[in-house]
N, C-alpha and C positions, 0 to 999 in steps of 0.2 A: 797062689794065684800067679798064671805064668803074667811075665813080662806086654806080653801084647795083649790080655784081658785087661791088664791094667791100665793100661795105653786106651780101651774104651773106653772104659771105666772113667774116667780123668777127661775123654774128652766130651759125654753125653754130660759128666755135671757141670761141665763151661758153658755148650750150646743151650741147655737148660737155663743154665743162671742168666748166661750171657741173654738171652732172648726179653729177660724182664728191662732190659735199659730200654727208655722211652726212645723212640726214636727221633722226635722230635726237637730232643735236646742235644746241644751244640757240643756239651761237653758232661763227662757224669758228674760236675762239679756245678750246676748253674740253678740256683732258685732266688727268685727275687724276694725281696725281703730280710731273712737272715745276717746279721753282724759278727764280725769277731772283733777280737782285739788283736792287731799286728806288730810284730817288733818293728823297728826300726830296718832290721836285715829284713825280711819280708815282701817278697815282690808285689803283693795284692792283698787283699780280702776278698773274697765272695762264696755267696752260699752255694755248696751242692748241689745234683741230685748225689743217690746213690751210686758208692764205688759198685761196677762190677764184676769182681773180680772173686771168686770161691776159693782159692788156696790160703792156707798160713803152713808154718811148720812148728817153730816150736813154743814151748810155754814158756810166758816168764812173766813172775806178777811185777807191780808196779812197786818202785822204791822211792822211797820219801829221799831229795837231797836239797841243799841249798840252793836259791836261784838266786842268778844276777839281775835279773827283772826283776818287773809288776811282782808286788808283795800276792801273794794269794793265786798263783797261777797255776796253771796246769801244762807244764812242757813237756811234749813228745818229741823225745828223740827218733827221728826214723834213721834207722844203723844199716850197713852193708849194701848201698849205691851202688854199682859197678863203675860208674861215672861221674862226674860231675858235670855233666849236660843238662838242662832243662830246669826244671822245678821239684818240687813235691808238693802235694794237695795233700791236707786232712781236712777231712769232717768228724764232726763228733754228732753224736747221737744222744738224746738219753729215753728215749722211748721204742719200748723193747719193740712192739709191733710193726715197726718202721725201718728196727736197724739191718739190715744196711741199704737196705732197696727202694723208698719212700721218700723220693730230694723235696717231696713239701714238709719233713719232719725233720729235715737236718738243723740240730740247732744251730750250730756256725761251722765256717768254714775259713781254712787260710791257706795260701800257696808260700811255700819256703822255698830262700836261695841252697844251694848246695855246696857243702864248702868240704874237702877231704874226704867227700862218700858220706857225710851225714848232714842229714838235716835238722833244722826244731822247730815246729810249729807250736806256738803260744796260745795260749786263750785265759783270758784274764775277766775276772767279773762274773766267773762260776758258782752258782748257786751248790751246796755240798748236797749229797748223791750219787744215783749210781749214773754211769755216763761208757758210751763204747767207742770207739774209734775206730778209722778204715783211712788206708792213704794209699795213695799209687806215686811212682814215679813218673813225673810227665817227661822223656828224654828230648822230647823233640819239641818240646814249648807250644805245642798246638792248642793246648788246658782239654785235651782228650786222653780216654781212655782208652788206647789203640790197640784192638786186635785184627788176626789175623781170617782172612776166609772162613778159618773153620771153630772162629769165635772162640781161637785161645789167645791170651795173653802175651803182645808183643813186646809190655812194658811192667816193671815189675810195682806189685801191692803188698798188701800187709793189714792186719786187724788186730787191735788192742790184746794185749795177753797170749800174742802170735796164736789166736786161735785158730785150729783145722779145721775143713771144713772138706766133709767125703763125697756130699753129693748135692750140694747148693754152698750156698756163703754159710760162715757161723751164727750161728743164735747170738742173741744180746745177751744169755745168761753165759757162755762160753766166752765174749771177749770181754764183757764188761767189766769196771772197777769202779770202787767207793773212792769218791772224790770227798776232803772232809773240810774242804772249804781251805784250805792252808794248801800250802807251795806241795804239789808233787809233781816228779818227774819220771815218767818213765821210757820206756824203749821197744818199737815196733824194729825187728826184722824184716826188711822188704825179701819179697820172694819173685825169681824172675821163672 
């Protein structure tokens, strides 16, 4: 596939995806109702909608490590920031039919500070199961998902298990992991 088929390719499945964000909504982070639990470094809490954002690039499962937090938590590292400007948003999911696009089914939601190009988003008080995650880079602190005209991506995202995603966002059975109620941590590569 040359270079410029690809180039449609990549931009009919953004305006596709891109098209399912509510308009309505302020930011693809905003559902009333919804809790997390925040560290201390944490600039907020609040719940989602869906990220909209279709790209990941690569695989990587989730690795059990130590945390210096909440005993029983679940920390996502999101890795390779370009910057340290603005925030980062996750949400997690754990219902498949919702993830990533449905912000009435986000279970929680947290926005991270940014410290040396990474971030960590906490969520503590996880019932064990399977669960997926989605984060964007907010560079400009607006708590939006900001694209461009042609509804590609001005700021960079990412999905649990750096899942790919060829012609909408990933399925919940491509990003998801077993959460088994104990400390895990794992690592989203953001994609710009």
């Amino acid at each position: 596939m040359g270079a410029f088929t690809g180039a449609i390719i990549v931009s009919m499945v953004v305006i596709c995806f891109a098209s399912s964000l509510r308009a309505d909504s302020a930011t693809p982070f905003e559902t009333p109702g919804a809790t997390a639990s925040a560290t201390p470094q944490e600039i907020s809490t609040e719940s989602p909608t869906a990220l909209a954002t279709p790209f990941a690039e690569q695989s990587a499962a989730p690795s059990a490590t130590p945390s210096a937090s909440a005993e029983n938590a679940l920390e996502i590292e999101v890795a390779g920031l370009r910057n340290d400007s603005g925030q980062v948003g996750c949400s997690l999911f754990n219902d498949p039919v919702a993830y990533p696009r449905d912000d009435s089914k986000v279970l929680s939601h947290v926005w991270a500070p940014i410290h040396d190009g990474k971030a960590v988003c906490e969520f503590a008080g996880l019932q064990p199961g399977p669960y997926a995650a989605v984060v964007f880079h907010d560079e400009n602190g607006n708590r939006e998902f900001d694209m461009n005209a042609f509804g590609m991506p001005k700021e960079g995202y990412g999905f649990s298990n750096d899942a790919a995603a060829l012609f909408g966002p990933p399925t919940f059975d491509a990003a998801s992991f077993n959460y088994a109620g104990k400390t895990l941590y794992l690592v989203i590569n953001i994609r710009y």
